[in-house]
C-alpha positions in Angstrom: 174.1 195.6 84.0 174.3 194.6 87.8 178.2 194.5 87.1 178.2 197.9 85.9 175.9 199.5 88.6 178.0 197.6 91.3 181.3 199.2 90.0 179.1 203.1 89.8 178.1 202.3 93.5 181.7 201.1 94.7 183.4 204.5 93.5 180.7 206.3 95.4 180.8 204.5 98.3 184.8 204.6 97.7 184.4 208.4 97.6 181.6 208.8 100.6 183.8 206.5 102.7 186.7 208.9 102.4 184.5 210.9 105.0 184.8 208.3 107.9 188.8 207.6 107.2 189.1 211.1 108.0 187.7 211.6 110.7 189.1 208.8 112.0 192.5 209.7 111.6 191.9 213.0 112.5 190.7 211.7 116.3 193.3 209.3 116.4 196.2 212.2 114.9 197.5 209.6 112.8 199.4 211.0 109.5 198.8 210.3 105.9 194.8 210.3 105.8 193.5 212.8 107.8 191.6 215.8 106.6 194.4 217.7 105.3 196.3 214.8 104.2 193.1 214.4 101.7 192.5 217.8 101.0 195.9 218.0 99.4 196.9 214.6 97.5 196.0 211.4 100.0 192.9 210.8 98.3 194.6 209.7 95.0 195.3 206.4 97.4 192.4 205.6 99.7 189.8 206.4 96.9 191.1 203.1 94.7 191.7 201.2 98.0 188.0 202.3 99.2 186.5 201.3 95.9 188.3 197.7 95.7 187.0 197.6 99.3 183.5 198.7 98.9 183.2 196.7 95.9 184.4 193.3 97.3 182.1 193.8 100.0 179.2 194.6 97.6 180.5 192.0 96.0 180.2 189.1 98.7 176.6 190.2 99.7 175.7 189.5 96.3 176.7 186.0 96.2 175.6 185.5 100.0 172.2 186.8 98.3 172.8 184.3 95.8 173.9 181.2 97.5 172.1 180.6 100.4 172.8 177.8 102.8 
């Protein structure tokens, strides 16, 4: 069950941190993931790379959680 609920979290937190990259590259007026770069077909490759991202990191606090030293 915690498996499954971590991967339903990552792909939000993949989707919600789409937000951020854009504005980001939006400020910075880099190509590839800004707003309209999303808006039209980016997002089929920073949502997976969010998720794997999101869900590592979810991922290491868990065993941080777990193993304490």
């Amino acid at each position: 069950m915690k498996i499954a609920l971590g991967c339903l979290t990552s792909i939000v937190l993949g989707f919600l941190l789409m937000i951020p990259l854009s504005m980001l590259f939006d400020a910075m007026n880099w190509p590839l993931f800004h707003t309209w770069g999303l808006a039209h077909g980016s997002f089929i490759l920073a949502w997976p790379m969010l998720t794997i991202l999101s869900f590592g990191i979810l991922w290491a606090a868990w065993l941080a959680k777990r193993n304490p030293r």
